[in-house]
C-alpha positions, 0 to 999 in steps of 0.5 A, a space after each residue: 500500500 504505501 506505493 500507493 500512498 495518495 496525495 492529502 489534496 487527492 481525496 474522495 469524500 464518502 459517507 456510508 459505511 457501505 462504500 468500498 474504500 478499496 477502490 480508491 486506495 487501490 487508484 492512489 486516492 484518498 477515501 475521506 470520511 466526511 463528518 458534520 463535526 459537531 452541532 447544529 444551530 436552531 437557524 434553517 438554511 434555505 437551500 435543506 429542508 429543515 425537517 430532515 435528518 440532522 445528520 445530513 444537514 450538519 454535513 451539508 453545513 460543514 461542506 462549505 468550509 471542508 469537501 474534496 473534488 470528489 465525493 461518493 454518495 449511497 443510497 442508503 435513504 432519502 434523505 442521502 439521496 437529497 444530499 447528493 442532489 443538493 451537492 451537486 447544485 450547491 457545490 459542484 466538483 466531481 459527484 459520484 452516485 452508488 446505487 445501493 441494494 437492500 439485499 444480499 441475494 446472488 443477483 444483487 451481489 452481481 448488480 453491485 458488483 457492477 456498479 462498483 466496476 462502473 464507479 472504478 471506472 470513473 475514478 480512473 476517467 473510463 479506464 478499469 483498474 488492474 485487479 492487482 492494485 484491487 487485490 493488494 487493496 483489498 489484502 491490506 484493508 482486510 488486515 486493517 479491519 483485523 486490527 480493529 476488531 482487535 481494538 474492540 476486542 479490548 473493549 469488550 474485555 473492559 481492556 481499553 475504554 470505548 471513547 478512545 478506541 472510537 476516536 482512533 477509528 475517526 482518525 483513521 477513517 479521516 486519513 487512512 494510510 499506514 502511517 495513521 495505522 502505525 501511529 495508533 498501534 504506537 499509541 496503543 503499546 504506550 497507554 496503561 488503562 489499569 484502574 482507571 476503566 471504571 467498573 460500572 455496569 457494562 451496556 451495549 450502544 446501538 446508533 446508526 451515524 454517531 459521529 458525536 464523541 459529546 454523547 460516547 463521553 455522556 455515557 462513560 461520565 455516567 458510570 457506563 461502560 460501553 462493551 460493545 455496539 452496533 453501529 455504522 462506522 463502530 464494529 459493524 464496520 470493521 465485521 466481515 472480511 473480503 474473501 480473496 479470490 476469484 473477481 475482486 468486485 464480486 468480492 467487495 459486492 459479497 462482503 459489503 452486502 453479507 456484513 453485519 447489516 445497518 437498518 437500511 437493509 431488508 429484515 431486521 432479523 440478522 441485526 437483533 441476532 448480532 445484538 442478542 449475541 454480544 449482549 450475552 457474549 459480553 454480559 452486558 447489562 443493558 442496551 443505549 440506542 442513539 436514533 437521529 430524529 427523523 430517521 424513520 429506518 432506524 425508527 422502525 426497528 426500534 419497537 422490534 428491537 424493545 420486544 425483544 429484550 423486554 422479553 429477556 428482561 434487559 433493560 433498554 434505553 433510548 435517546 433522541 439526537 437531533 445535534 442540539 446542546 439541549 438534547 445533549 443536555 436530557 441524554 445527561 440526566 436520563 444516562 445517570 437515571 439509566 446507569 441507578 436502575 441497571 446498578 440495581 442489578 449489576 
């Protein structure tokens, strides 16, 4: 890879975890995980419909002082789609569209795998990369994702807290070249966290976008102790390896359609397995769910997933983020109210 290093003003923007950012490390390109780097204010732009998610509206915010030349987009929900269509209005440059599927059925694996071609095409302006740069792309984002699930590992052992794990993982997503892997594996060797983990009441976090690390630091100033989450750019992002072998897009198209899926993707069944299995395998006592106001995909998994542990007996508490200080504010109070209850039983 480090052939292959990009340039800091040769990067392509992305968003959803869906996003193969295989394909533009094996171009030389930079794949930059773009952020809505914070709140957002009670004043409305024209130009994005107020009542949206707040997640993309913070990104649209922020794309004024921070976007590259090129962006990627997914169809992940509508209000993404309306996103890159306002991109391209607003802001220009070169804007890329993936089209998404919401199953993992061999045909839609093959649909993808062809859309992903077509995308590699036009980052190489019409030519298709060799399947050598894929492959030593795919090779070294695999032993990426093993390094991770590492750290996380650590996390579920109590080893390392959740909030520092999770910014290293911004980090690298922000930049990710082997000099920012090799800095935080130095980083890693020189920390000593004995004694000062905490040995409150270990809970599960399930969000989608939780870009905020105000709400991770909300939980562990509770006396929480997150184990483990199913989240967008947490450990689902890093779950599942690229088989190597045979059509290197066929390959992206598999692992990215067979991973642990978000709420985006059809049948919430595999996603409340994931979350049953590493509620028990961590002993967890509890689970936080993070839902962004007017995300109805993630909305509507929410009374699944409530039934589900009301019936095991697990206690579950859910926040509302709309990016606001205010909502910042009640997580606080309802997070130490959550923590007494589970203390009851820890």
């Amino acid at each position: 890879m480090e052939s292959h290093r990009p340039a800091s003003d040769n990067r392509v923007g992305w968003l959803c975890s869906y996003t193969p950012m295989e394909i533009p490390l094996a171009l030389g390109l930079l794949p930059t995980r773009m952020s809505g780097q914070g709140r957002i204010s009670g004043a409305t732009d024209p130009r994005i419909y107020h009542l949206l998610c707040p997640y993309v509206r913070s990104v649209f915010k922020a794309a004024a002082q921070l976007r590259p030349e090129r962006v990627v987009f997914a169809r992940c929900c509508d209000a993404m789609v309306r996103l890159h269509d306002l991109w391209k209005v607003c802001f220009g440059g070169k804007v890329h569209f993936l089209d998404l599927p919401k199953i993992s059925s061999p045909e839609a694996v093959s649909y993808f795998a062809n859309v992903l071609r077509g995308w590699a095409k036009e980052l190489r302006d019409g030519a298709e990369p060799e399947e050598e740069e894929l492959w030593d792309s795919i090779t070294e984002m695999n032993r990426v994702r093993a390094f991770f699930r590492g750290l996380f590992s650590e996390v579920a052992r109590r080893a390392l807290p959740y909030s520092w794990v999770r910014e290293r993982v911004r980090l690298w997503l922000e930049y990710p070249t082997e000099g920012t892997l090799k800095a935080i594996e130095e980083e890693r060797q020189a920390l000593h966290f004995d004694g000062k983990m905490g040995k409150g009441p270990g809970v599960i976090l399930s969000s989608t976008m939780l870009d905020q690390g105000e709400i991770v630091s909300l939980i562990e100033e509770a006396g929480l102790v997150v184990v483990g989450d199913d989240e967008c750019l947490g450990e689902r992002h890093f779950h599942m390896d690229v088989e190597e072998g045979g059509d290197p897009f066929e390959a992206l198209a598999h692992r990215y359609l067979q991973r642990w899926p978000c709420p985006r993707m059809k049948g919430v069944g595999r996603r409340l397995e994931e979350l049953e299995r590493i509620l028990e395998e961590r002993g967890a006592a509890g689970v936080v769910i993070v839902y962004l106001k007017f995300c109805d995909q993630s909305s509507f998994d929410i009374p699944l997933i409530q039934e589900k542990f009301r019936k095991k007996g697990v206690p579950l508490l859910l926040l509302e983020n709309d990016y606001t200080s205010s909502a910042l504010g009640q997580m606080r109070t309802r997070l130490e109210a959550f923590r007494e209850i589970l203390h009851e039983g820890f």
